[in-house]
VOPAGU-2260 file (C-alpha; in pm, 1 decimal, decimal comma):
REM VOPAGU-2260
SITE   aa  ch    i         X         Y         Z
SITE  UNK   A    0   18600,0    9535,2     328,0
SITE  UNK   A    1   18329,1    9812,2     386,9
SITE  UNK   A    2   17981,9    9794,5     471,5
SITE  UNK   A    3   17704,0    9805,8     172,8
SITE  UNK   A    4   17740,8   10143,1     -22,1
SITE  UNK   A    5   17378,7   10208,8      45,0
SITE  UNK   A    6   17368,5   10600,2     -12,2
SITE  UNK   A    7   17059,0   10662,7     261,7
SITE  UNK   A    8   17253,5   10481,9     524,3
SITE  UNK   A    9   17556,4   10670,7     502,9
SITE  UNK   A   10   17456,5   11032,9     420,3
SITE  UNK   A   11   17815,2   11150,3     513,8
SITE  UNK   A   12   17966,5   10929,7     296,6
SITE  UNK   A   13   17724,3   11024,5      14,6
SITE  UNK   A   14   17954,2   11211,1    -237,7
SITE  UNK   A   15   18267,9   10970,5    -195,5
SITE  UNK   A   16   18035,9   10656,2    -252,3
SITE  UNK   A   17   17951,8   10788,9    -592,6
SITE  UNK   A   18   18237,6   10892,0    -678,0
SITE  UNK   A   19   18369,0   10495,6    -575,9
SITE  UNK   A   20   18102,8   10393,8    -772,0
SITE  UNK   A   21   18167,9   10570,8   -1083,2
SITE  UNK   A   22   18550,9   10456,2   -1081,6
SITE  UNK   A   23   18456,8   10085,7   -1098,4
SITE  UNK   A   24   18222,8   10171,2   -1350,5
SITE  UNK   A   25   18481,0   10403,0   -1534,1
SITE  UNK   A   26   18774,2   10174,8   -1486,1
SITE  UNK   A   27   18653,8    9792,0   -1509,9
SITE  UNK   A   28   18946,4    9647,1   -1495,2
SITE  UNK   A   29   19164,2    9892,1   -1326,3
SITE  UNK   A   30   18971,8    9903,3   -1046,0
SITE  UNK   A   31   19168,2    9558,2    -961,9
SITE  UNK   A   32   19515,3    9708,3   -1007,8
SITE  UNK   A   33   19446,3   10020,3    -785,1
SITE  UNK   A   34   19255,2   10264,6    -999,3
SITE  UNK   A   35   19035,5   10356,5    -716,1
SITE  UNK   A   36   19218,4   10315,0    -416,5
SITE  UNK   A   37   19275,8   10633,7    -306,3
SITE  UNK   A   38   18880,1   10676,9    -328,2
SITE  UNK   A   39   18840,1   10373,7     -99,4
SITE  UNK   A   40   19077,7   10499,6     153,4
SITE  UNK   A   41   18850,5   10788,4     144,2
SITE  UNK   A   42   18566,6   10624,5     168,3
SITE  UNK   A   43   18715,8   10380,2     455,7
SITE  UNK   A   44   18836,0   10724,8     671,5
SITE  UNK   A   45   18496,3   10881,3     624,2
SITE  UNK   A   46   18265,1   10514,5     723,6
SITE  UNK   A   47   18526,9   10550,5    1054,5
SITE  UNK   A   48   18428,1   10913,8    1096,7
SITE  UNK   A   49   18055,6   10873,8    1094,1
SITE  UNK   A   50   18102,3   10546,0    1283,7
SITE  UNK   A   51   18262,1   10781,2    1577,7
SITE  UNK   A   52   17951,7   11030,1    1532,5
SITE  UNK   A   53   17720,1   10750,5    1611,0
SITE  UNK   A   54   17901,8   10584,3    1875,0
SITE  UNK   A   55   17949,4   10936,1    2087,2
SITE  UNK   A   56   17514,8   11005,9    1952,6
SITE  UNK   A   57   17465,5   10645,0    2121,7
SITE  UNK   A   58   17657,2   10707,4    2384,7
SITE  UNK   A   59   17512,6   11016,6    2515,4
SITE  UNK   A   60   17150,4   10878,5    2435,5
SITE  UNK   A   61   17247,6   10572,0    2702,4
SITE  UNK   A   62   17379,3   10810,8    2939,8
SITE  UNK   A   63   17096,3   10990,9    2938,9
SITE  UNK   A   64   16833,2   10679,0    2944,2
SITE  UNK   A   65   17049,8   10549,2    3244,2
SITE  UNK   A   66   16987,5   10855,2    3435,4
SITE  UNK   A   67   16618,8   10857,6    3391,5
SITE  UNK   A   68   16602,1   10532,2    3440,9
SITE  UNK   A   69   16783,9   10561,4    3767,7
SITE  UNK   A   70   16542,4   10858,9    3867,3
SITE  UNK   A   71   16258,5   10659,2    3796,8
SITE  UNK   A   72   16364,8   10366,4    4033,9
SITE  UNK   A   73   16469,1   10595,5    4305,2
SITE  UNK   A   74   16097,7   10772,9    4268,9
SITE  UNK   A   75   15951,9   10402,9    4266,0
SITE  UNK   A   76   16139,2   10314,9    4578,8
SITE  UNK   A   77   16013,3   10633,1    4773,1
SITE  UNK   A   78   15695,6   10590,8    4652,4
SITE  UNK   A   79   15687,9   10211,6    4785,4
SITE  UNK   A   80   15841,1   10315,2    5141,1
SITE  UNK   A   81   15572,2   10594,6    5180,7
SITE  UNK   A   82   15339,1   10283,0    5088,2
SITE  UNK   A   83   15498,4   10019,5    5368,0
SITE  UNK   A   84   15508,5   10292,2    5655,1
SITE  UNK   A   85   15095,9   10360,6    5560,1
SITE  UNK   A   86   15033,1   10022,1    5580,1
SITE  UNK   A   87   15232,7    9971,5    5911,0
SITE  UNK   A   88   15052,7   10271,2    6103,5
């Protein structure tokens, strides 16, 4: 099974989707005895591909958040110890 063959959601994938496409439509009935399966392992290696881009995109994106994120806290917590020594003085 493979994800809709939406062409704007898989960009990578654009030419081999067609080309998929056009088979079934080319081979109606063939497509159920293996006409286009060497397209659809194709198109099954390149959906893993750009699945791998994304996941390492996402990945550094989180790293990245996480590290601001723990920045900000660590500025926060400064900020609110300067505050509590004020007050106490």
């Amino acid at each position: 099974m493979h994800p809709p063959l939406t062409l704007h959601k898989h960009p990578m994938c654009a030419e081999i989707i067609e080309e998929f496409q056009k088979c079934h439509i080319d081979h109606p009935i063939g497509k159920f005895f293996g006409d286009c399966t060497n397209l659809k392992i194709k198109l099954d290696r390149c959906f893993r591909e750009e699945k791998a881009i994304k996941r390492k995109a996402n990945f550094e994106q989180s790293k990245n958040l996480k590290e601001r994120l723990k920045a900000f806290r660590k500025e926060t917590a400064e900020v609110s110890t300067e505050e509590n020594n004020f007050v106490q003085s």
